[in-house]
C-alpha positions as a Markdown table, in Angstrom:
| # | Residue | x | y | z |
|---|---|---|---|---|
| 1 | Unk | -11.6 | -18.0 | -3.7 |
| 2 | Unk | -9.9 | -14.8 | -1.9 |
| 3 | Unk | -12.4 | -12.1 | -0.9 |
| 4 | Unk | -11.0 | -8.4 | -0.8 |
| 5 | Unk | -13.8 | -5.8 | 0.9 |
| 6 | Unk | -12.7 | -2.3 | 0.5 |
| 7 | Unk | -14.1 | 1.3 | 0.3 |
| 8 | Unk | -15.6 | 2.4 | -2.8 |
| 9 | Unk | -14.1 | 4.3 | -5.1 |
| 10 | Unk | -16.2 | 6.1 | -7.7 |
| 11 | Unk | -12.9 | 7.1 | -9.6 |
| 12 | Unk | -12.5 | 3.4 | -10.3 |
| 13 | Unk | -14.2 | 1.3 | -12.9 |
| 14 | Unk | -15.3 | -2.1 | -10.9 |
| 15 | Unk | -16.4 | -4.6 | -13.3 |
| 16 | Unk | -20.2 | -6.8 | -12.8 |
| 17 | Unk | -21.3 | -3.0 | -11.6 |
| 18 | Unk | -24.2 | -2.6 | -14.1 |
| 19 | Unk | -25.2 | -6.1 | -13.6 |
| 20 | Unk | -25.6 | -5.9 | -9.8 |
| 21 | Unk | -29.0 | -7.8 | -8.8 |
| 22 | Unk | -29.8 | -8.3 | -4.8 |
| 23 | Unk | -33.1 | -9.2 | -5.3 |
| 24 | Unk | -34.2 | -5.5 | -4.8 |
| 25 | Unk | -35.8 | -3.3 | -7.3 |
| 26 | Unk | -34.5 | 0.1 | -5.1 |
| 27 | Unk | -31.1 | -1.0 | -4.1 |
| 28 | Unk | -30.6 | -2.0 | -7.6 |
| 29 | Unk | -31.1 | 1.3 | -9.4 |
| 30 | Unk | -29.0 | 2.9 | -6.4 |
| 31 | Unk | -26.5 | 1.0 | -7.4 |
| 32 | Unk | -26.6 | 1.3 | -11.6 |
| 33 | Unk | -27.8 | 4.9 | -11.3 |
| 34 | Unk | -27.0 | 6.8 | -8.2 |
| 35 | Unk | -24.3 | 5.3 | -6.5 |
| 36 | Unk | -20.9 | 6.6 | -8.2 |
| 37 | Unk | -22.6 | 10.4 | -8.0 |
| 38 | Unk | -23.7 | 10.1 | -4.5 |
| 39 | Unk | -20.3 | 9.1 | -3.3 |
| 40 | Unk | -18.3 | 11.4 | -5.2 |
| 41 | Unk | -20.3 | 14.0 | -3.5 |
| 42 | Unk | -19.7 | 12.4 | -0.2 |
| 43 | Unk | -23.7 | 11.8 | 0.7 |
| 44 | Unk | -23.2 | 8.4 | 0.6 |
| 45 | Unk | -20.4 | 5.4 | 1.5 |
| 46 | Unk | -20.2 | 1.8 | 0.2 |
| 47 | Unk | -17.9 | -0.9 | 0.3 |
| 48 | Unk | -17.2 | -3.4 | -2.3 |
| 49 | Unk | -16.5 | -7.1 | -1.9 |
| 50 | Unk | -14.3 | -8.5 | -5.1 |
| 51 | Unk | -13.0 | -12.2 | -6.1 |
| 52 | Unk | -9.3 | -11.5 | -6.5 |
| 53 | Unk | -8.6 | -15.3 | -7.4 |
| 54 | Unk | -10.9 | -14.2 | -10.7 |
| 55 | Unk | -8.8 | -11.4 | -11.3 |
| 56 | Unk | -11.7 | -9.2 | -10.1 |
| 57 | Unk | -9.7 | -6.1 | -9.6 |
| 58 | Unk | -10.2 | -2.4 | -9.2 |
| 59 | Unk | -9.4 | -0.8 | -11.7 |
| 60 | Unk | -8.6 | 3.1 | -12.2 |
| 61 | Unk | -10.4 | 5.1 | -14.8 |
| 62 | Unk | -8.2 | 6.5 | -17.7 |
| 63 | Unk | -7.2 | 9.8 | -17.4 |
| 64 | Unk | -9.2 | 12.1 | -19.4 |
| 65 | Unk | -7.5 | 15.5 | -19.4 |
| 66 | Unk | -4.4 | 17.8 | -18.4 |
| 67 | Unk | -4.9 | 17.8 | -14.9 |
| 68 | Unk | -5.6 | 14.0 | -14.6 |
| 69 | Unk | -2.8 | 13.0 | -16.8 |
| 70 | Unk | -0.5 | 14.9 | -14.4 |
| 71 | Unk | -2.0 | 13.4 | -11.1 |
| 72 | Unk | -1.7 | 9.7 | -12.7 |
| 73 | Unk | 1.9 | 10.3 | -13.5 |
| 74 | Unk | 3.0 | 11.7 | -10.0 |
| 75 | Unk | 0.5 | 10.1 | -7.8 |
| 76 | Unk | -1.3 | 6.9 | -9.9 |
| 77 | Unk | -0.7 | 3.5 | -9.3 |
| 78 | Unk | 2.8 | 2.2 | -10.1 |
| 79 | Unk | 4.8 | -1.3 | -9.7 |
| 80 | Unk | 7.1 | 0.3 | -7.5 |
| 81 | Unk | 7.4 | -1.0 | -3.9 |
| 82 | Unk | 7.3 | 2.1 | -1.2 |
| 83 | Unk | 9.4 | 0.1 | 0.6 |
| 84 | Unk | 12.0 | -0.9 | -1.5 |
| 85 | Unk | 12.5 | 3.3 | -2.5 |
| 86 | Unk | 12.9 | 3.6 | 1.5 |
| 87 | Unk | 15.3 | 1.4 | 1.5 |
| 88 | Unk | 17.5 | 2.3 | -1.8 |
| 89 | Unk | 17.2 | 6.1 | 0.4 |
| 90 | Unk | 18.3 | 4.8 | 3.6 |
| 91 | Unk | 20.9 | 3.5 | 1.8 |
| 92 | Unk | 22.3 | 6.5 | 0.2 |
| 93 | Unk | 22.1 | 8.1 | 2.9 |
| 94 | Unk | 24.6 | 5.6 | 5.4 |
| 95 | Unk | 26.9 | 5.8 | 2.1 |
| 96 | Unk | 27.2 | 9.6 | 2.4 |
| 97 | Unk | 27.5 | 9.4 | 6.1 |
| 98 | Unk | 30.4 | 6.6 | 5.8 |
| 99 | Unk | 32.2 | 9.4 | 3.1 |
| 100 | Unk | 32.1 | 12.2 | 5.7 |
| 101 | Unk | 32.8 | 9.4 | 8.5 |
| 102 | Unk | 35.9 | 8.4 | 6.1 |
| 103 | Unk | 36.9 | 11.8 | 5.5 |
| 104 | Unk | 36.5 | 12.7 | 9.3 |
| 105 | Unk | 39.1 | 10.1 | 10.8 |
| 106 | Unk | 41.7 | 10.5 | 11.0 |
| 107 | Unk | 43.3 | 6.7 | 12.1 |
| 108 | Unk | 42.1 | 4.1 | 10.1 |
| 109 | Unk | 43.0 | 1.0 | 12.6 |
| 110 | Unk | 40.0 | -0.1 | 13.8 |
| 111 | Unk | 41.8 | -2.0 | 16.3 |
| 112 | Unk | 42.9 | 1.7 | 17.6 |
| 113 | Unk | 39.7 | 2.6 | 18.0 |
| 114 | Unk | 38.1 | 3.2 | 21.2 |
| 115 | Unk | 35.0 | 0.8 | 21.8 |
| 116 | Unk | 32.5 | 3.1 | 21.3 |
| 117 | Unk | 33.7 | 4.1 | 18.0 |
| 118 | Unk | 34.1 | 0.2 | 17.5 |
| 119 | Unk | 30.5 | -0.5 | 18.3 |
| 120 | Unk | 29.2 | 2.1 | 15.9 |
| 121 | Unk | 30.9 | 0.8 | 13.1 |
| 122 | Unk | 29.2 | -2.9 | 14.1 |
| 123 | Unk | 26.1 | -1.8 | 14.3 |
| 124 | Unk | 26.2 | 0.4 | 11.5 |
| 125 | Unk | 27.8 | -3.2 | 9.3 |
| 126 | Unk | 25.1 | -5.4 | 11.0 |
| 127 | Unk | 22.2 | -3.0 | 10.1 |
| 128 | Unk | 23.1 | -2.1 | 6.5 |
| 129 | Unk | 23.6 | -6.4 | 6.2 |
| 130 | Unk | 19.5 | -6.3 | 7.7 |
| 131 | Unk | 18.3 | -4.0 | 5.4 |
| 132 | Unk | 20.0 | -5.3 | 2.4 |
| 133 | Unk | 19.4 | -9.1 | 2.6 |
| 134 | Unk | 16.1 | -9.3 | 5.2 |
| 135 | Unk | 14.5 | -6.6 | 4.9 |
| 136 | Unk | 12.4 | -7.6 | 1.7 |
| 137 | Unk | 8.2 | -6.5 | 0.9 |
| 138 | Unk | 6.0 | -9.0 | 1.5 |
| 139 | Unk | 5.5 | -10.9 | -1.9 |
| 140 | Unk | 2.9 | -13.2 | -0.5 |
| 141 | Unk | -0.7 | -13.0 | -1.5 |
| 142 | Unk | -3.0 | -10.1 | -0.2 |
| 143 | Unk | -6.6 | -11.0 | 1.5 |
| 144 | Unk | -8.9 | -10.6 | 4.3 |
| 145 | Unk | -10.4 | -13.7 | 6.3 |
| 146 | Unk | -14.2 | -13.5 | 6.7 |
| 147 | Unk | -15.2 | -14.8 | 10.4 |
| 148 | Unk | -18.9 | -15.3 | 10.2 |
| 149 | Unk | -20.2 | -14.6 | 13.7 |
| 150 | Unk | -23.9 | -14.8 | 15.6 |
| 151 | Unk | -25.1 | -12.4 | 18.0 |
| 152 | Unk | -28.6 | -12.4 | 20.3 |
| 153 | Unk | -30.3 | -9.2 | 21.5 |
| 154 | Unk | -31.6 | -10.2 | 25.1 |
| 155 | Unk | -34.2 | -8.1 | 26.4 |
| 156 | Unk | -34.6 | -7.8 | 29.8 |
């Protein structure tokens, strides 16, 4: 079992919502009847606890209009790693800096270089070869650790 606790989202559809049961009559119709309405206005904040080894996922409501189709498409979830698109842009950008470099010089012997232009070019080699082969996202799995703890309250 793999607990995930995260801030509510009332844009989100969480599944087992409608039958939450705590044992109390008023949470309970908070939580069916209020709770989405009372966070989107920012009265109130919860935190949900999900079973991601159930596949017990957040999940985004469809868009519905204009305006939400637009901020899904630009800003929704996607597969794409952030990382991976910083990486493909650092990238692109050392290749245009070794075209200006390579149009810049004008003596190609690197062995006629002097050693700070030699140590440039090294680094530059050994940190493209970093981000290339070990810089990669983390493709293990995702999840918190829960450390149950007990406290006392001494009085004096």
């Amino acid at each position: 079992m793999s607990i995930e606790f995260s801030l509510f989202d009332p844009a989100k559809t969480y599944a087992g919502r409608k039958q939450f049961d705590c044992g109390h009559s008023v949470i309970n119709k908070f939580v069916h009847d209020s709770l989405v309405s009372q966070v989107k206005r920012q009265l109130s904040v919860a935190y949900v606890v999900t079973d991601s080894d159930r596949n017990d996922r957040l999940k985004r409501q469809p868009p519905q209009n204009c305006t939400d189709w637009v901020d899904f498409i630009f800003t929704g979830p996607s597969g794409h790693s952030v990382s991976k698109i910083n990486q493909l842009v650092s990238l692109y950008i050392t290749c245009i800096w070794l075209i200006l470099i390579y149009n810049s010089k004008q003596d190609w012997h690197v062995l006629n270089w002097s050693g700070v232009d030699q140590s440039f070019l090294y680094l530059t080699i050994l940190a493209a070869f970093g981000i290339a082969v070990l810089a990669q996202t983390y493709s293990g799995k995702h999840s918190h650790r829960v450390n149950l703890r007990k406290s006392e309250i001494v009085t004096k």
